[in-house]
matplotlib code that plots the C-alpha trace (Angstrom):
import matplotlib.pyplot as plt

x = [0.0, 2.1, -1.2, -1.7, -5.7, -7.0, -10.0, -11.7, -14.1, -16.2, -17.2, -18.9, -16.8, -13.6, -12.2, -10.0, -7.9, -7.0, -4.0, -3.7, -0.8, -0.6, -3.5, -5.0, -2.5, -4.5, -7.3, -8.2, -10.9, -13.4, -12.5, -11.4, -10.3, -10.3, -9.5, -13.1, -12.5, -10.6, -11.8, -8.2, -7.4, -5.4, -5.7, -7.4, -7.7, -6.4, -5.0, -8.3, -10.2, -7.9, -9.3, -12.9, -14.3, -11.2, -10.5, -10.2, -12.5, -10.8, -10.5, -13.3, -13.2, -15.9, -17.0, -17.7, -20.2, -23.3, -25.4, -23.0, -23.2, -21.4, -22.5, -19.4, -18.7, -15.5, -14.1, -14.8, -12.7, -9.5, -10.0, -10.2, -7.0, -5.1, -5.7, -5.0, -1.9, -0.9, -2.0, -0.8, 2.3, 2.4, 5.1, 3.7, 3.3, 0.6, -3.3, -4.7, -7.6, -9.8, -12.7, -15.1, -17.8, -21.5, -24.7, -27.2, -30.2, -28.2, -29.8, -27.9, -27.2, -25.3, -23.7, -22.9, -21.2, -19.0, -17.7, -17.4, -15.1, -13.4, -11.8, -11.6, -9.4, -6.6, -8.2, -7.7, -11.2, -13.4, -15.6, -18.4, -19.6, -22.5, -21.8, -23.8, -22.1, -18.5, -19.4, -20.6, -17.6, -15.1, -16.9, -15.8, -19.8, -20.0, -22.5, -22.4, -24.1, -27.8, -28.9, -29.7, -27.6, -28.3, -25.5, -26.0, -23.6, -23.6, -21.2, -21.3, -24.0, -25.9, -27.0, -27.3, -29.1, -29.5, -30.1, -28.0, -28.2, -26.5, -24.1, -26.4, -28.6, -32.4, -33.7, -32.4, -32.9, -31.1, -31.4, -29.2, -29.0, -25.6, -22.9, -23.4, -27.1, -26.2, -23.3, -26.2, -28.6, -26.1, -25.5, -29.1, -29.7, -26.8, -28.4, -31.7, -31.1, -28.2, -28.1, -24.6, -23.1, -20.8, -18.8, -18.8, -15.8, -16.9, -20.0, -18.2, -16.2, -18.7, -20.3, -17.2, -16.3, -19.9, -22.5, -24.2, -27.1, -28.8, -28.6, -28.9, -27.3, -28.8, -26.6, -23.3, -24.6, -24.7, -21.6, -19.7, -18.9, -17.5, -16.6, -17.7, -16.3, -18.3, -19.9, -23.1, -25.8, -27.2, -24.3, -21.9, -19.2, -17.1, -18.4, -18.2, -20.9, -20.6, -22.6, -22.8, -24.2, -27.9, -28.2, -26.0, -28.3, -31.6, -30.2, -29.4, -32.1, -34.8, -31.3, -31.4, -34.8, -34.6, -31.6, -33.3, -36.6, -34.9, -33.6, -37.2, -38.1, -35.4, -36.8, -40.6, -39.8, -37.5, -39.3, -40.2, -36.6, -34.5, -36.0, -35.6, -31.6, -31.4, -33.3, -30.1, -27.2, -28.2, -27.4, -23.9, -23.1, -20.3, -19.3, -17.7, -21.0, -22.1, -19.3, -21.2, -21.7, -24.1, -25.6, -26.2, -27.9, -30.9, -31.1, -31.9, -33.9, -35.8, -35.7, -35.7, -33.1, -29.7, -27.9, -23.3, -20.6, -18.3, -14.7, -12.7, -16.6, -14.9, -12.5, -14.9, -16.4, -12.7, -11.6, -14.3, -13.8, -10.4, -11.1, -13.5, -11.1, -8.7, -11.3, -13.4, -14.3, -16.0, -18.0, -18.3, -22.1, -22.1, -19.9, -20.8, -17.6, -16.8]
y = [0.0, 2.9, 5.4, 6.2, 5.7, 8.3, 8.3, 11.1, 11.8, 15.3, 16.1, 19.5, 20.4, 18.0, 16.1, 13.3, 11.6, 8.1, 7.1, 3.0, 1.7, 4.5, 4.8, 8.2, 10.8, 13.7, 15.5, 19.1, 21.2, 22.0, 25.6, 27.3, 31.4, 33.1, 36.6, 38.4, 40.4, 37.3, 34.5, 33.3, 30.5, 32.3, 29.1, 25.6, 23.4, 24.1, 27.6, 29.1, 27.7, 29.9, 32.9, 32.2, 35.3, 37.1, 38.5, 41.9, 42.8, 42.1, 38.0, 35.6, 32.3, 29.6, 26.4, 25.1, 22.4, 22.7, 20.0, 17.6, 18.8, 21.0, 24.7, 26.5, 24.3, 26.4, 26.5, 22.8, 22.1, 24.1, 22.8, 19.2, 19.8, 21.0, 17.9, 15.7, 17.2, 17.1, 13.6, 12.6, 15.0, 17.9, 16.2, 12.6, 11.3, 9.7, 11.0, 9.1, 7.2, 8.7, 7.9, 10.3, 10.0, 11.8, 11.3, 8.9, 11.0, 13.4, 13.9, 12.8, 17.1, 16.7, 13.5, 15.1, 17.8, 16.0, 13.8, 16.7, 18.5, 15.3, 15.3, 18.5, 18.8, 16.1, 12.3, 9.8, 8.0, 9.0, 6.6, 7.6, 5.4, 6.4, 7.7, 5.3, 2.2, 3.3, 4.1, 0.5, -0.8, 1.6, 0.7, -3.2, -4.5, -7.3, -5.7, -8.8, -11.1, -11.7, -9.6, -6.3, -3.9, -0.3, 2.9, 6.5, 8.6, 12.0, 14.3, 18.4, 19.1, 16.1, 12.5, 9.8, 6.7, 3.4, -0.1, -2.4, -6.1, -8.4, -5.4, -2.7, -0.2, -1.3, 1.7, 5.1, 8.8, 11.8, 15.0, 17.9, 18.4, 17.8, 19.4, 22.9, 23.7, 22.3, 25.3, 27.3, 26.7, 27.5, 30.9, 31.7, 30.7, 32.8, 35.6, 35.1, 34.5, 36.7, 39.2, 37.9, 37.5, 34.8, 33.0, 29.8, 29.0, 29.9, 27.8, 24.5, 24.9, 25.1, 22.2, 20.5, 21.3, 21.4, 19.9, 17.3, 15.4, 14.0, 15.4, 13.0, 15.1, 18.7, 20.2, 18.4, 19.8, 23.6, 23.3, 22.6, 25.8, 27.6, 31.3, 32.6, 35.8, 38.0, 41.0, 42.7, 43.0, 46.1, 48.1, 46.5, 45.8, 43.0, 40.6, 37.9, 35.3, 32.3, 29.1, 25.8, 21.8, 22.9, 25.9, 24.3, 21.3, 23.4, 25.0, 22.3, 19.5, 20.4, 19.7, 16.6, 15.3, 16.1, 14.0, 11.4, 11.4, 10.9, 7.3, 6.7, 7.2, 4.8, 2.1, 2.8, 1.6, -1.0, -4.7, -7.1, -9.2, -7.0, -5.2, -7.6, -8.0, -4.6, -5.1, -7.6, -5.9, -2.1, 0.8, 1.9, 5.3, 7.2, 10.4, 13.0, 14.8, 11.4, 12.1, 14.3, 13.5, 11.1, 11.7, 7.4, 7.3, 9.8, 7.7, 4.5, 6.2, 7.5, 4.9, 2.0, 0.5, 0.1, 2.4, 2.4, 4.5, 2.5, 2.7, 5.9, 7.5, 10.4, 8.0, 5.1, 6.9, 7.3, 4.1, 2.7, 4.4, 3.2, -0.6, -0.4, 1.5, -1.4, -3.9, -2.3, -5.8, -6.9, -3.5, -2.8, -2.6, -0.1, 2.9, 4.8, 5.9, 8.2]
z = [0.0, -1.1, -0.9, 3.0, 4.5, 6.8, 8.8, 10.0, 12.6, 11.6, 14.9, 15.4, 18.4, 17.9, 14.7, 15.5, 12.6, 11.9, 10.5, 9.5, 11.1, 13.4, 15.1, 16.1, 15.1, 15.6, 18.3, 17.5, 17.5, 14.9, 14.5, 11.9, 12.1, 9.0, 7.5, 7.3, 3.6, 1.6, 3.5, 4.0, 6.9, 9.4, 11.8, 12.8, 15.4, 19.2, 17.8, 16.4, 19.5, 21.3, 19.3, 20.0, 21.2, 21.4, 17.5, 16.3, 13.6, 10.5, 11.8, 12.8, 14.6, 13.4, 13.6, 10.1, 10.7, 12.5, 14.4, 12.9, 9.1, 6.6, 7.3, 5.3, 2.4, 1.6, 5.3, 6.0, 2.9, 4.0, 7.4, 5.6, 3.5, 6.7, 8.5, 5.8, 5.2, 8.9, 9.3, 6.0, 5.3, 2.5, 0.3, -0.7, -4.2, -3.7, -2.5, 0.4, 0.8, 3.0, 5.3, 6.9, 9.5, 8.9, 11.2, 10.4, 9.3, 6.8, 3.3, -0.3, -0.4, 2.5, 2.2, -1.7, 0.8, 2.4, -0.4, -2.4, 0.0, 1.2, -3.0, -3.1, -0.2, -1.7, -1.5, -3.8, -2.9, -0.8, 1.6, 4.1, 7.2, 8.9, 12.5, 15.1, 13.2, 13.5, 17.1, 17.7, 15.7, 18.1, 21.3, 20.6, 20.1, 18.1, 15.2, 12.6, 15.1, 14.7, 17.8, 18.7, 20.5, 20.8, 20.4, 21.8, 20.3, 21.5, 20.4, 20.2, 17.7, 17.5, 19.3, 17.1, 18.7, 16.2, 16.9, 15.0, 13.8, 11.4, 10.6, 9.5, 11.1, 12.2, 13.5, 14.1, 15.0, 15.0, 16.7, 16.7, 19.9, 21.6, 23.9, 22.5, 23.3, 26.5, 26.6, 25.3, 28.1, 30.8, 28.7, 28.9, 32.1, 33.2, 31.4, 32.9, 36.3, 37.0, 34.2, 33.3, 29.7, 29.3, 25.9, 24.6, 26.5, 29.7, 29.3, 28.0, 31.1, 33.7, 32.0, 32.0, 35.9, 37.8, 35.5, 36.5, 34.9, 38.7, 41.1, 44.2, 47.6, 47.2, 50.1, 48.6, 44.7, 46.6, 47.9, 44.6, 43.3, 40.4, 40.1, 37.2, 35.0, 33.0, 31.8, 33.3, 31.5, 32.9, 34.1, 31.0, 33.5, 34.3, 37.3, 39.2, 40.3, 42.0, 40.6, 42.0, 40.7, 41.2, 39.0, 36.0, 36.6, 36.4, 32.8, 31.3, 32.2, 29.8, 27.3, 28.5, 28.5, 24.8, 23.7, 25.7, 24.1, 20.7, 22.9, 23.6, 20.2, 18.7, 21.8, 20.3, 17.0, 17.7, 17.0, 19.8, 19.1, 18.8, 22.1, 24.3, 23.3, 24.3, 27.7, 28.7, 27.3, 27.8, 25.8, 24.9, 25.6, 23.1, 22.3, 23.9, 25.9, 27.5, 29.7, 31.4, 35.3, 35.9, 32.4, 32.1, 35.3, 34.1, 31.1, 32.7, 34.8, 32.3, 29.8, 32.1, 30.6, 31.9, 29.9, 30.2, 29.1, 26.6, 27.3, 25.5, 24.9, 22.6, 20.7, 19.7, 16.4, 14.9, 16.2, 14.8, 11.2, 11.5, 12.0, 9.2, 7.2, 7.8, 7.1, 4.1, 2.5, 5.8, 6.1, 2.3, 2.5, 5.3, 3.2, 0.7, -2.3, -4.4]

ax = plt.figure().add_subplot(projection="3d")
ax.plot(x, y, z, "-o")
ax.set_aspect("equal")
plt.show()
């Protein structure tokens, strides 16, 4: 194999790349800063994050894909061509082979989208696996047996939930919801409760550092703190407030009754059979918001079904790509080409 094969994980907040025979070579944000007038890249990855709410006016930071799909075809292209020349160095005779990850429930437009920029941006072929499956493949569940298990992947901009037997995907549902309308509803409820304007960052962190999903000892949840930075919204002047477990928890719950309906909805449709696999071997958690405190207790609690985090929850998606990457014969019927 002189060409090299790359596998990419598209996440709305982080892409991770694959390299065969390497493993994962790469973890960086999905950020790309560009010159406003001539659309130039400036940066991408962990330096643009580090722009995020912080650039003059002639530069701006964005994230090219939204709730997990292509929102600036021209920016997710550079951003493509810098990874792939990271992963895959800038002098090589030969074009990769490259294999990207998209949600379940995208349309042909934006599967088009992604194929399209994955050529444009230097491939040699380009291959598509649908998300929940390279989950499943990455979180080590057997998928070709005749049984059903169940993935959640829920990443920044969307959750995927499928059911999959026999290799291929039953049932499935995605919302875009994710990690950054959770960011959004601390924001808001920041702004609401305590007229204080906060960033992106700001947000991620205290989700990060105090959220929590139940909340089971109310006078332990008040007593874990965060101080928190920002601007008045009435006076426009920098403050502090002090939030703790219970707040973050009462901003972001309705958040989370909405990525868990869309499980509900995947167990609705799911047939009798395949149902009663799931009741034994519970739901697989992935992706890099179901690490969120006590986010899998809720769910079962909900659902009624034991739900468990998979091991590595941010890494199984491109760990997954890669094994099928390695493997395309096996999961040939899975991927789409171009």
């Amino acid at each position: 194999m002189l060409s090299k094969r790359i596998g990419i994980d598209l996440g709305t907040a982080n892409t991770l790349v694959y390299m065969v025979g390497q493993g994962i070579v790469l973890n960086e944000p999905t950020v790309v800063a560009v010159t406003a007038e001539e659309n130039r890249v400036v940066a991408v990855g962990k330096e643009a994050k580090e722009m995020l709410g912080r650039t003059p006016g002639n530069i701006v930071a964005l994230r090219p894909l939204r709730d997990g799909v292509i929102a600036d075809y021209t920016i997710t292209e550079a951003m493509l061509t810098y990874f792939i020349d990271k992963a895959a160095g800038q002098a090589r005779f030969f074009k990769p082979e490259v294999m990207i990850c998209i949600p379940a429930g995208v349309t042909q437009v934006e599967r088009r989208a992604v194929l399209d920029a994955t050529m444009a941006a230097g491939a040699k072929v380009a291959y598509l696996i649908e998300e929940p499956l390279a989950a499943a493949i990455g979180a080590k569940i057997p998928i070709a047996q005749a049984a059903g298990h169940m993935i959640v992947d829920t990443g920044g901009g969307s959750t995927e939930c499928a059911v999959i037997s026999l290799g291929g995907v039953v049932v499935h549902d995605s919302v875009r919801v994710g990690g950054n309308k959770i960011d959004e509803a601390i924001t808001n409820y920041c702004k609401k409760k305590f007229n204080l304007l906060i960033g992106e960052r700001t947000a991620e962190e205290i989700k990060i550092q105090i959220g929590n999903a139940v909340i089971d000892d109310k006078r332990e949840a008040e007593n874990t703190k965060m101080e928190i930075k920002g601007r008045d919204a009435i006076s426009g002047l920098p403050r502090t407030i002090e939030l703790n477990e219970t707040h973050v928890n009462e901003a972001i719950y309705p958040v989370l009754v909405d990525i868990i309906s869309a499980v509900k909805g995947v167990l609705e449709q799911t047939p009798p059979e395949l149902a009663s696999d799931i009741i034994d071997k519970g739901v697989v958690m992935s992706g890099g918001t179901s690490q969120l405190k006590n986010l899998d207790k809720l769910m079962t609690k909900i659902t009624g079904v034991p739900c468990h985090l998979a091991e590595d929850p941010l890494l199984c998606v491109v760990r997954g790509t890669g094994v099928a990457l390695e493997n395309i014969e096996l999961y040939k019927r899975s991927i789409a080409k171009k």
